[in-house]
PATI-176591 format. One record per atom (N, C-alpha, C, O): residue in one letter; x, y negated, z. Coordinates in steps of 0.02 Angstrom, whole numbers, padded with zeros to 5 digits, always signed. Each point is the difference from the previous one (the first is absolute). Example, Ala and Ser with C-alpha at 12.3 -4.5 7.8 and 13.67 -1.06 7.14 Angstrom:
residues 2
A+00660+00284+00390;A-00045-00059+00000;A+00045-00060+00000;A+00052+00001+00033;S-00070-00054-00069;S+00042-00059+00003;S-00039-00055+00037;S+00025-00055+00008;
end
This chain:
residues 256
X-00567-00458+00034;X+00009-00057-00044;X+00000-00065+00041;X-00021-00001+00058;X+00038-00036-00079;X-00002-00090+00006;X-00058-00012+00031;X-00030+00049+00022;X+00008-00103-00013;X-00041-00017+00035;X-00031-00049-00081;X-00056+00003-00025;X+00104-00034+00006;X+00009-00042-00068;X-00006+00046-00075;X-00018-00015-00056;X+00040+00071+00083;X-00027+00025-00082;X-00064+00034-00006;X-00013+00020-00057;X-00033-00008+00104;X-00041+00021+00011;X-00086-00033-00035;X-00016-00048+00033;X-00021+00060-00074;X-00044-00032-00031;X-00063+00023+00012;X-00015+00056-00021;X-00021-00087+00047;X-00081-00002+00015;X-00040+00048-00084;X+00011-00010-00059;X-00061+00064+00097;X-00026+00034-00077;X+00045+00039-00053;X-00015+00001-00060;X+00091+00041+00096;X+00035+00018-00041;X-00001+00061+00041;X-00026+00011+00055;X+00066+00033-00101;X-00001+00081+00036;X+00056+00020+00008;X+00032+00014-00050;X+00010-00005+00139;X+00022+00036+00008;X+00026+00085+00015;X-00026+00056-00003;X+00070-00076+00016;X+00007+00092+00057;X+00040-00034+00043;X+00043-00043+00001;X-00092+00102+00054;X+00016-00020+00078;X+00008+00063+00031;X-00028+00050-00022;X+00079-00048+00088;X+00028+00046+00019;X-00024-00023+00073;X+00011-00061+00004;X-00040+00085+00055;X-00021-00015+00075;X+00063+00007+00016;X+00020-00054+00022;X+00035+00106-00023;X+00068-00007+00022;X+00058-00001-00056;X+00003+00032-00053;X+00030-00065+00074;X+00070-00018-00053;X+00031+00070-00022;X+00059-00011-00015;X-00072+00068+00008;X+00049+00038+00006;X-00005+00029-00067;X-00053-00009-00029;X+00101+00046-00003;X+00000+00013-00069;X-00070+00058-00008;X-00045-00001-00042;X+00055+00049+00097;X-00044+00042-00003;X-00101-00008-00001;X-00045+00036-00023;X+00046-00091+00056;X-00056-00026+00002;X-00035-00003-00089;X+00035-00003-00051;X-00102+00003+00054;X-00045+00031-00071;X-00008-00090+00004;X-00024-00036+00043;X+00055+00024-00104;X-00067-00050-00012;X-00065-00032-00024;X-00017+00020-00056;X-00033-00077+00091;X-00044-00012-00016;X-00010-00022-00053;X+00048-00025-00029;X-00122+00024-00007;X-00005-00077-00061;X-00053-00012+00038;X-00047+00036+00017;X+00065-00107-00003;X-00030-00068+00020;X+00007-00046-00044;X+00047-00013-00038;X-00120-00023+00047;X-00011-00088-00033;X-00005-00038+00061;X-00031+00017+00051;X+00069-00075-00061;X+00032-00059+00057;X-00088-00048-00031;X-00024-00017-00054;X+00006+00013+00122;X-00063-00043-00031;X+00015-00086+00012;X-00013-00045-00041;X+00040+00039+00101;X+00017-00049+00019;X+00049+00005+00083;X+00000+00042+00044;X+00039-00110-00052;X+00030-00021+00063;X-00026-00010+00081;X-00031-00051+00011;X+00037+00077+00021;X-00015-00021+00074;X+00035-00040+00015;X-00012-00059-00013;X+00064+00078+00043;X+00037-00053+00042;X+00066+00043+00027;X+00001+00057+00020;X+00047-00097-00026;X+00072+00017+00014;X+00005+00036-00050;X-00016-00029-00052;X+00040+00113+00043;X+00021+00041-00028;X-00056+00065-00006;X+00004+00058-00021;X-00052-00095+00047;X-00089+00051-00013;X-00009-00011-00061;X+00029-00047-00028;X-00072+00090-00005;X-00029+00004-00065;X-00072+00038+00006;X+00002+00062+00005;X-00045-00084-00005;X-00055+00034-00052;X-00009+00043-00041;X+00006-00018-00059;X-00024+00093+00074;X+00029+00060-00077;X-00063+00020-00012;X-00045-00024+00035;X+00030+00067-00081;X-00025+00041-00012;X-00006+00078-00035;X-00022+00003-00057;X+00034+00031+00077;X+00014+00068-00020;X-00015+00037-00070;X-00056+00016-00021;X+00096-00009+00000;X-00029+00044-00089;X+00009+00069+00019;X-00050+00035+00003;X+00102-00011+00008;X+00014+00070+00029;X+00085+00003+00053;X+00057-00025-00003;X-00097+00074+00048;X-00062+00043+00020;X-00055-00063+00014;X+00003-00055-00026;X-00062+00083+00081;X-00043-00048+00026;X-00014-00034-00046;X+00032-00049+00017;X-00072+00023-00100;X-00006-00029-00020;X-00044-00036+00036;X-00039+00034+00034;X+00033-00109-00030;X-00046-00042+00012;X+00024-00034+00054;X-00002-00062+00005;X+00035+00115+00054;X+00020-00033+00058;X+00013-00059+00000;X+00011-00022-00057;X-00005-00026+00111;X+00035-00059-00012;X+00019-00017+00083;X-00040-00004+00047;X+00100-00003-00047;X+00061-00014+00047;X+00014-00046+00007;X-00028-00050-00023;X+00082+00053+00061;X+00050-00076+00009;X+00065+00048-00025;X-00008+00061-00001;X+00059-00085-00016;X+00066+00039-00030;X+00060-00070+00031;X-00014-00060-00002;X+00065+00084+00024;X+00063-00045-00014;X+00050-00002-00030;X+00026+00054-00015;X+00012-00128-00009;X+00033-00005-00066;X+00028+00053-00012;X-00019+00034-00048;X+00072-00013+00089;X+00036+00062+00022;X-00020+00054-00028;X+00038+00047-00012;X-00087-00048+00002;X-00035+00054-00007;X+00000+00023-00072;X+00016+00055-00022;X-00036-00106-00007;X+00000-00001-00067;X+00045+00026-00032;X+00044-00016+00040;X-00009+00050-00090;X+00062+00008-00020;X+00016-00016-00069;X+00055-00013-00026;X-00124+00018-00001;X+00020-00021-00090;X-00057+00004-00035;X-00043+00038+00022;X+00030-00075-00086;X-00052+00013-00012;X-00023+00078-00041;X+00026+00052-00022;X-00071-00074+00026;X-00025+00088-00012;X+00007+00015-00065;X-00004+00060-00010;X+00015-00095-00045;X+00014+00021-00069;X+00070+00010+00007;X+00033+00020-00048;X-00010-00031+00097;X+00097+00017+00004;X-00002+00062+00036;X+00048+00033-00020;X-00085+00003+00072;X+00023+00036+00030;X+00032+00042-00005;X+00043+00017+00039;X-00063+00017-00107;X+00063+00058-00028;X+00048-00019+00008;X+00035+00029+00042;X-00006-00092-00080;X+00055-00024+00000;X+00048-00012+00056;X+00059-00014+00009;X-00123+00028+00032;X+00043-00015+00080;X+00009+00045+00024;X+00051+00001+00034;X-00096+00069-00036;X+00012+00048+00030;X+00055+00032-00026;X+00021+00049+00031;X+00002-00064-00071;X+00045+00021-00058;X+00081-00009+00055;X+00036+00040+00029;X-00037-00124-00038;X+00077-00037+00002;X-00007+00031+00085;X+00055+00005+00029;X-00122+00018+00016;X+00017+00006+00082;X+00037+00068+00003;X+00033+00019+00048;X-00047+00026-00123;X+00024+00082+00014;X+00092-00006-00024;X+00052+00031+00014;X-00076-00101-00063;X+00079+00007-00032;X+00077-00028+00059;X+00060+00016+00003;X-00108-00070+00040;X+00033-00007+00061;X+00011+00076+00054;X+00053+00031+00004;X-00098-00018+00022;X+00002+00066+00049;X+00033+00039-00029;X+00025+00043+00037;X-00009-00038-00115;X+00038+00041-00027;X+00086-00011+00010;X+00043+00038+00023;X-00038-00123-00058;X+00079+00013+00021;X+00014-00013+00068;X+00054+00025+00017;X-00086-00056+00033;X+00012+00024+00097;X+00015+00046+00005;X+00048+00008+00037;X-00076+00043-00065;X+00007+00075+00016;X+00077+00024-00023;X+00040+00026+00038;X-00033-00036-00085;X+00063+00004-00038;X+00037-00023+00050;X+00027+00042+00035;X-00019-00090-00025;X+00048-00060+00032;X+00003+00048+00079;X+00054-00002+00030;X-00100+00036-00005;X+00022+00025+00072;X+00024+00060-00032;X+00058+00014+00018;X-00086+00030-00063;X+00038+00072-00026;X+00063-00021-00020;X+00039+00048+00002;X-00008-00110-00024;X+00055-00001+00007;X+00066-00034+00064;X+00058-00021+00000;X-00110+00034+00046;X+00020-00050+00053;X+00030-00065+00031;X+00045-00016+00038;X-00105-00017-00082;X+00024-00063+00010;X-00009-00040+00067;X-00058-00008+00021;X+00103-00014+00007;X+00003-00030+00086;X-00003-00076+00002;X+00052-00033+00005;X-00110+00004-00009;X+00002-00086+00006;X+00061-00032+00027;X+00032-00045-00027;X-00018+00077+00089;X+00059-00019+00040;X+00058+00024-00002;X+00030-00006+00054;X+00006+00038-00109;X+00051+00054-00006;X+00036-00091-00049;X-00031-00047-00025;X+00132+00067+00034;X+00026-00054-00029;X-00008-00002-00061;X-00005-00054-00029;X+00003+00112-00001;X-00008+00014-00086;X-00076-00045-00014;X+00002-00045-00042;X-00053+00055+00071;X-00031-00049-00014;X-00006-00080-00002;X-00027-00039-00039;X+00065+00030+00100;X+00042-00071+00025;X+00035-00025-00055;X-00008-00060-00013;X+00046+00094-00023;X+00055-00004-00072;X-00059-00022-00050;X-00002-00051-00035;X-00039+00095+00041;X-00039-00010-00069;X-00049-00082-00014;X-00012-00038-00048;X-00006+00042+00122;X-00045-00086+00004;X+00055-00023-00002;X+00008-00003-00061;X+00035-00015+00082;X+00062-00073-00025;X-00003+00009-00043;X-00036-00046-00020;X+00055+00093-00050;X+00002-00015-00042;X-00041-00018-00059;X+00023-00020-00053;X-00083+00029+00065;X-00076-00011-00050;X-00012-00085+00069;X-00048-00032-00019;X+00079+00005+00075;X-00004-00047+00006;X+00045-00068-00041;X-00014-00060-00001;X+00067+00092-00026;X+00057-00048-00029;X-00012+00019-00084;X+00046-00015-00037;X-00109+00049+00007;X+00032+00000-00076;X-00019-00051-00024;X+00026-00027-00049;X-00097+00000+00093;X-00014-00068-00056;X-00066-00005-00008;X-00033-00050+00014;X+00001+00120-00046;X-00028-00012-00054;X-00111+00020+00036;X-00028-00011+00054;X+00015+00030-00093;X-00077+00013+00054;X-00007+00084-00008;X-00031+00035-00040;X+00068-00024+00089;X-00002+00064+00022;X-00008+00007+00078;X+00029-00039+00037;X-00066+00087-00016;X-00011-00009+00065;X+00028+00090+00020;X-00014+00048-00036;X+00060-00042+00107;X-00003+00059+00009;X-00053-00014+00098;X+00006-00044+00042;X-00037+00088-00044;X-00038-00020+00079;X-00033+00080+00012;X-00023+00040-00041;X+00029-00035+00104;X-00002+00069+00006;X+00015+00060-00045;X-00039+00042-00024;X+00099-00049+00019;X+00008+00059-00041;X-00014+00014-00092;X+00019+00048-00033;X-00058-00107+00012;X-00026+00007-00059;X+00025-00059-00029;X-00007-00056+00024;X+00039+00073-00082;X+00026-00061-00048;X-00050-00046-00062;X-00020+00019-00055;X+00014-00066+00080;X-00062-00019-00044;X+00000-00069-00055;X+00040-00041+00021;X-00061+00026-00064;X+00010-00057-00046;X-00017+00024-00082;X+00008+00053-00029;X-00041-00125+00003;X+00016+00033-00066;X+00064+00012-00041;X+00060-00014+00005;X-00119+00062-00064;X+00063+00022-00060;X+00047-00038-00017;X+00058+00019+00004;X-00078-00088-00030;X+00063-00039+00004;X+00041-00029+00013;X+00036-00033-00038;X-00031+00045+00119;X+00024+00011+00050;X+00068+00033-00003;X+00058-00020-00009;X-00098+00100+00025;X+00033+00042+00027;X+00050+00025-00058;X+00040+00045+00015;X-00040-00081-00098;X+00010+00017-00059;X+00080-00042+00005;X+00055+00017-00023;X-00077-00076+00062;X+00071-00033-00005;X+00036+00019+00061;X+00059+00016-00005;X-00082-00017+00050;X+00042+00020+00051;X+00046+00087-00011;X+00053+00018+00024;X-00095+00014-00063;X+00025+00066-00042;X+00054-00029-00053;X+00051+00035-00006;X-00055-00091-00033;X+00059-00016-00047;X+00066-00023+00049;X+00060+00013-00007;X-00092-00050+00055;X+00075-00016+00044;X+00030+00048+00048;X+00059-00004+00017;X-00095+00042+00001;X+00026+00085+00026;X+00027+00040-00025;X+00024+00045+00036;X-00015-00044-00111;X+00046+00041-00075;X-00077+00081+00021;X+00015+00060+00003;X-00065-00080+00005;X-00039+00044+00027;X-00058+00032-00059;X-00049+00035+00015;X+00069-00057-00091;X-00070-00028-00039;X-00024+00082+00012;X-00057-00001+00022;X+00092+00096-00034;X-00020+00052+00014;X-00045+00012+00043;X-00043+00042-00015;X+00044-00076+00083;X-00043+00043+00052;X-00068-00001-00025;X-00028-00039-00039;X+00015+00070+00057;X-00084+00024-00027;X-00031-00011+00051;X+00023+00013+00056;X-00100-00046-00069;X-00044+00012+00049;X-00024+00070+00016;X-00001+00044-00043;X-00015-00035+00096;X-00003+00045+00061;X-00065+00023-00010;X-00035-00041-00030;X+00001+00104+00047;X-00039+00013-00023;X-00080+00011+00066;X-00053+00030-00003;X+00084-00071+00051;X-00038-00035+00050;X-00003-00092-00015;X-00028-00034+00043;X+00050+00008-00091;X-00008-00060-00013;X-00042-00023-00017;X-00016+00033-00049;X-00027-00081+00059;X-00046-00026-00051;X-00018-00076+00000;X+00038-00046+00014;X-00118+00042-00036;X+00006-00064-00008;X-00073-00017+00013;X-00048+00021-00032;X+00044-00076+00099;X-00075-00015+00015;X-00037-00041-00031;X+00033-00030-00042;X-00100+00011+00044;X-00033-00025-00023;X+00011-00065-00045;X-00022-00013-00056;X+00076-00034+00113;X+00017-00076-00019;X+00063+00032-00052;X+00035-00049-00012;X-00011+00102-00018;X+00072-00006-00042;X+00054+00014+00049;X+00055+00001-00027;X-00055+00011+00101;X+00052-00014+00026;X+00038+00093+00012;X-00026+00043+00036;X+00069-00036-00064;X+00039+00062+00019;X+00017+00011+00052;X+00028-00042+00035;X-00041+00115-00013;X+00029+00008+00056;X+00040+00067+00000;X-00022+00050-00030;X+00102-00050+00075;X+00027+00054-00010;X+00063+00026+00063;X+00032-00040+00034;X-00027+00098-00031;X-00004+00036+00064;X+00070-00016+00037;X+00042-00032-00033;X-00028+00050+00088;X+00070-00020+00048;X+00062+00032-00057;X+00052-00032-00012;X-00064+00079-00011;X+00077+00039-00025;X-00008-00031-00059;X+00057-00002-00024;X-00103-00028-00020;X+00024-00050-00038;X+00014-00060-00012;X+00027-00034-00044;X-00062+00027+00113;X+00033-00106+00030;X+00096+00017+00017;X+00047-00040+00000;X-00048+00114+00013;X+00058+00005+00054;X+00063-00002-00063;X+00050-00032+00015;X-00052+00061-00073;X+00038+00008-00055;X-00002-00060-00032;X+00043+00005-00044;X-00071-00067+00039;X-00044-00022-00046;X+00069-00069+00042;X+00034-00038-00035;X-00030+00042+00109;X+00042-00040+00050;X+00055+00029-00019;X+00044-00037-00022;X-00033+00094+00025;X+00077+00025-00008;X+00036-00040-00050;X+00050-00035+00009;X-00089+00048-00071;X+00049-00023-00067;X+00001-00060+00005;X+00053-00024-00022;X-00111-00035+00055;X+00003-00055-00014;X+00035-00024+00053;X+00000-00060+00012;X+00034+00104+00027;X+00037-00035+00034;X+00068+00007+00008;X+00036-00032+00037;X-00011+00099-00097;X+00054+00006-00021;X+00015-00040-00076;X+00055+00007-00027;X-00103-00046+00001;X+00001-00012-00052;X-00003-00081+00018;X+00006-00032-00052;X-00014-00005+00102;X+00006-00063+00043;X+00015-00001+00041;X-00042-00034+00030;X+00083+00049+00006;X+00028+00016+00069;X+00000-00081+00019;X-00036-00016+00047;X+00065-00025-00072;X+00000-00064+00033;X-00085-00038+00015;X-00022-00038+00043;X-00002+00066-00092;X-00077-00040+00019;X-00021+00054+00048;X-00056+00011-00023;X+00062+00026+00068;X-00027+00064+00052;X+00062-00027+00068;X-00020-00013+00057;X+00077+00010-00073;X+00049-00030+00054;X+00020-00045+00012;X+00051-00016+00031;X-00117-00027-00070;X+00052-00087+00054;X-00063-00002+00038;X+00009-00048+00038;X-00066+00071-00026;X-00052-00014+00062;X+00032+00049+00058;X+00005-00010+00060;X+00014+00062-00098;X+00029+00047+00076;X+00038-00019+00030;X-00002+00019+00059;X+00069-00074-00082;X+00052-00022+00024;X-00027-00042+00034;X-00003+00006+00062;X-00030-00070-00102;X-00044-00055+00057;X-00026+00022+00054;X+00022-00017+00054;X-00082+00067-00060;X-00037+00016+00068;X+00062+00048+00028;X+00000-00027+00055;X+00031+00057-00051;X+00055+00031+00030;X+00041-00039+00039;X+00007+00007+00061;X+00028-00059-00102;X+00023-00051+00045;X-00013-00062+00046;X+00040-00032+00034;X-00124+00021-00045;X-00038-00026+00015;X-00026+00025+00101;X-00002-00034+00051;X-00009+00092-00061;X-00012+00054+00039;X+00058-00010+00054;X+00001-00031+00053;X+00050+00073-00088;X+00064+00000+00040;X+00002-00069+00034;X-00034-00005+00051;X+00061-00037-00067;X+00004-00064+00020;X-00066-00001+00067;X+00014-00006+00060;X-00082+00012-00087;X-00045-00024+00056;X+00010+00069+00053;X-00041-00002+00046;X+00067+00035-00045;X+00037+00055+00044;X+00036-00004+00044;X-00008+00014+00060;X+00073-00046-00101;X+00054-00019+00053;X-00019-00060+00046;X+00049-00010+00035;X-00102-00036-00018;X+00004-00057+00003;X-00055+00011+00066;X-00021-00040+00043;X+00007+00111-00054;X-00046+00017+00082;X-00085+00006-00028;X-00044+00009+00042;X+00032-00014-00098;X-00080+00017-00002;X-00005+00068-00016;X+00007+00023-00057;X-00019+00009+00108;X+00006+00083-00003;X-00069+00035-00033;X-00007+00059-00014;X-00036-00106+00007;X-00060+00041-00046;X+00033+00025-00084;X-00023+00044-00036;X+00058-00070+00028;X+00015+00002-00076;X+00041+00078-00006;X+00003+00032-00052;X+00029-00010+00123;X+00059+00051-00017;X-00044+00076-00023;X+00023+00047-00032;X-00093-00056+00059;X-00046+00070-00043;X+00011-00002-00064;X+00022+00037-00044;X-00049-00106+00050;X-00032-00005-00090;X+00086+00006-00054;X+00006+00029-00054;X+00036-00056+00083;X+00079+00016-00039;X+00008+00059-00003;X+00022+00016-00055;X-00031+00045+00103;X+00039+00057+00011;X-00050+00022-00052;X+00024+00011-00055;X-00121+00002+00067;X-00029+00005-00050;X+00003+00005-00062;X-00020+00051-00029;X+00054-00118-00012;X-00004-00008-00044;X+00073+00021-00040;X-00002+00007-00061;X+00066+00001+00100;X+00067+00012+00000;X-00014+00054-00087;X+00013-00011-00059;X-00049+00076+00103;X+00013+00046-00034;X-00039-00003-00092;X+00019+00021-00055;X-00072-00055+00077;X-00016-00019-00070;X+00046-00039-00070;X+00005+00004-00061;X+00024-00049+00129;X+00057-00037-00049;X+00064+00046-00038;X+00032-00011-00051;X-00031+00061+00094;X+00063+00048+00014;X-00034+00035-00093;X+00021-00015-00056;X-00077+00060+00076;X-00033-00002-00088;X+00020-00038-00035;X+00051+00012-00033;X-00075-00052+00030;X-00022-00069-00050;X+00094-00007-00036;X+00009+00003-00061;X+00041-00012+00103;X+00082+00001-00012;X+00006+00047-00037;X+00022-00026-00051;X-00027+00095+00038;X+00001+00060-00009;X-00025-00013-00083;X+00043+00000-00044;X-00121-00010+00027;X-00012+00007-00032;X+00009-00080-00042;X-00051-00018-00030;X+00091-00013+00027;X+00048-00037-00004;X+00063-00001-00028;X+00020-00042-00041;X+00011+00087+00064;X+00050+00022-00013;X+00055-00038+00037;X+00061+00006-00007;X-00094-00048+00049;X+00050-00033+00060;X+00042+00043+00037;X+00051-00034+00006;X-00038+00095+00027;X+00029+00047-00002;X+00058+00021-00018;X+00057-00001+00024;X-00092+00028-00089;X+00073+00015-00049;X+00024-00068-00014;X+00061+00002+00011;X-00078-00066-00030;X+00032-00045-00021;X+00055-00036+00068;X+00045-00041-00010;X-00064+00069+00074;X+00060-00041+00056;X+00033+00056-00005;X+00061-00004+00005;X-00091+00065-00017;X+00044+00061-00002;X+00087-00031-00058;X+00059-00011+00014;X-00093+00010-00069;X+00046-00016-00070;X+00041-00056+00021;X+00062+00007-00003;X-00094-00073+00028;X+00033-00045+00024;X+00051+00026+00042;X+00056+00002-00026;X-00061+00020+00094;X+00051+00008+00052;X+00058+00049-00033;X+00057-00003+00024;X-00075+00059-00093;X+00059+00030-00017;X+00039-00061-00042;X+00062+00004-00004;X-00091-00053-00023;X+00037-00040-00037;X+00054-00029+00028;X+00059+00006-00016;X-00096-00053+00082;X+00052-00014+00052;X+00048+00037+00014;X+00058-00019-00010;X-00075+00083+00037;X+00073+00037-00002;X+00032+00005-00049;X+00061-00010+00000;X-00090+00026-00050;X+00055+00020-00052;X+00049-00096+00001;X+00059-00013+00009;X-00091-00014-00016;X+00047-00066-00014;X+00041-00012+00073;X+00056-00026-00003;X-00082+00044+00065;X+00043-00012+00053;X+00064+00037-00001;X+00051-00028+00018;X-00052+00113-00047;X+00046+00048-00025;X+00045-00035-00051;X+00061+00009+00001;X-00096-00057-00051;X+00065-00029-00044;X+00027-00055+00014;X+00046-00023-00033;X-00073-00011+00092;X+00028-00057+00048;X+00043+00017+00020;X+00051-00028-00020;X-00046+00078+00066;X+00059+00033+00053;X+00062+00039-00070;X+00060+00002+00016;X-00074+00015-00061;X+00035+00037-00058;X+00048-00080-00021;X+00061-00005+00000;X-00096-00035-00013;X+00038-00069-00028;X+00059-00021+00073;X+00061-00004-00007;X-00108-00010+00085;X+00058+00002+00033;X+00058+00047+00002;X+00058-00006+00021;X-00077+00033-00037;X+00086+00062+00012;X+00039+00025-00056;X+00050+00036+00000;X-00091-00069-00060;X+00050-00014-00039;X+00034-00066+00012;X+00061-00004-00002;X-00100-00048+00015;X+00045-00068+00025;X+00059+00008+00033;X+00051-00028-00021;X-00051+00078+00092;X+00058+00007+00030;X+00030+00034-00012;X+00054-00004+00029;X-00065+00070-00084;X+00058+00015-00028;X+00046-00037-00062;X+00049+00023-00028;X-00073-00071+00020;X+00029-00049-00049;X+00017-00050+00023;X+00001-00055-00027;X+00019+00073+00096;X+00024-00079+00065;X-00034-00070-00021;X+00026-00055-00008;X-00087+00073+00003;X-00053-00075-00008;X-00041+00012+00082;X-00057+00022+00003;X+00084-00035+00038;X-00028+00018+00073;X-00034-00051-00001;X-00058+00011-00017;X+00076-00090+00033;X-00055-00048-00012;X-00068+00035-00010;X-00046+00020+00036;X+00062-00021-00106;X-00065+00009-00051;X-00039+00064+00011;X-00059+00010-00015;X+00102+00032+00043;X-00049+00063+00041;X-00026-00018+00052;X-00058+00021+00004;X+00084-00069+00060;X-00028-00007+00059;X-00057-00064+00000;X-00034-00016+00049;X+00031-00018-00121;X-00065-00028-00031;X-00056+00038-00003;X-00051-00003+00034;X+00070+00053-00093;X-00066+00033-00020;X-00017+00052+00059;X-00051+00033-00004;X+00090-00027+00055;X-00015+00045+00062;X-00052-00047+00047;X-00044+00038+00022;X+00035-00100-00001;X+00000-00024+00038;X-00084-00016-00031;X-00047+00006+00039;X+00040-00021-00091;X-00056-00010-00042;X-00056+00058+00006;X-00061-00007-00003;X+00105+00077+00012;X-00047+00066-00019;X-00015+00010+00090;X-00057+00018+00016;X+00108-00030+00037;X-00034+00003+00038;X-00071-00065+00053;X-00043+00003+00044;X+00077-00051-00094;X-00048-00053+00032;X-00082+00013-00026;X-00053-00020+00025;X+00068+00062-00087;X-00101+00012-00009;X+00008+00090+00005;X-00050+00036-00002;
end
């Protein structure tokens, strides 16, 4: 805990090491020492004892502890999930997924792997995704303060739609830092060419699920097809001895 939320004559639980596995104590905080010392005294085990404890140490008060031991199993629970489904901090699919819970807006946080924010939150960012079906996950939950939390393969779907369902709010930061990049590339600052090649392939996602892709795909057949009825109009021109007017529209199709 805090150093600041901490109250003289109140009862915590205290843990000697941070680790989930660690048992914890009930202690009463009798008073302040100095810096981040405290004054305890022991209820169980050791009743009576009396220590020094640090803030750190502290973790919550002791009429919460269930509550805590609770939200620490419901965490270790979806981690666990999140590596059984192999999730790679550093893999691009994850790279895809933070840009895009960085550009929706709203108070959602994705950070290591875990997508986090409240319900009404994650409720709208689900209406602008065409997403309202997905269901929470059955490693999801919700800690102490209200705040939901929920696992990589549903941050990862959760990015997909909302980023086929906004492609322009997900691809005008990729274009900026893309061309941003490039530019400080060509110009000789060679620290940047990791972090571009790095990030290349995430973007390469991010297009995809987009539909940027198929859409230059559709585009470039359009072009042809209209370049095909360009060249169809010249040669009917010169078979109708309008040569002029063919070696116009010729001169036009090859200048772009």
């Amino acid at each position: 805990m805090m150093k600041a939320e901490i109250v003289p004559d109140t009862e915590y639980a205290m843990r000697e090491k941070r680790t989930p596995d660690a048992p914890l104590q009930h202690v009463r905080v009798i008073e302040h020492v100095r810096r981040d010392k405290w004054k305890a005294e022991w209820i169980e085990p050791n009743p009576g004892l009396v220590d020094y404890v640090e803030s750190s140490q502290l973790v919550c008060l002791w009429k919460g502890h269930k509550a805590f031991l609770k939200e620490e199993a419901d965490e270790q629970r979806l981690r666990k999930h999140n590596q059984e489904i192999g999730y790679d901090p550093n893999s691009p699919l994850t790279k895809a997924v933070e840009q895009v819970f960085e550009t929706v807006g709203d108070d959602l946080q994705f950070y290591k792997g875990v997508l986090s924010g409240s319900r009404e939150a994650l409720e709208r960012i689900k209406a602008r995704a065409v997403a309202a079906s997905l269901a929470d996950p059955f490693v999801a939950y919700k800690d102490r303060k209200g705040v939901m939390h929920f696992p990589f393969d549903y941050a990862l779907e959760l990015a997909q739609k909302f980023t086929t369902a906004e492609p322009a709010t997900v691809l005008a930061g990729v274009e900026a830092t893309e061309r941003e990049w490039s530019r400080d590339a060509s110009r000789g600052e060679q620290y940047i060419v990791p972090l571009l090649n790095e990030y290349r392939a995430s973007w390469a996602l991010l297009r995809q699920w987009a539909g940027y892709d198929a859409a230059v795909a559709q585009r470039d057949a359009e072009i042809q097809k209209l370049e095909r009825l360009v060249w169809d109009a010249v040669y009917a021109l010169q078979k109708a001895g309008l040569d002029s007017e063919a070696a116009r529209l010729r001169r036009a199709i090859e200048k772009h």
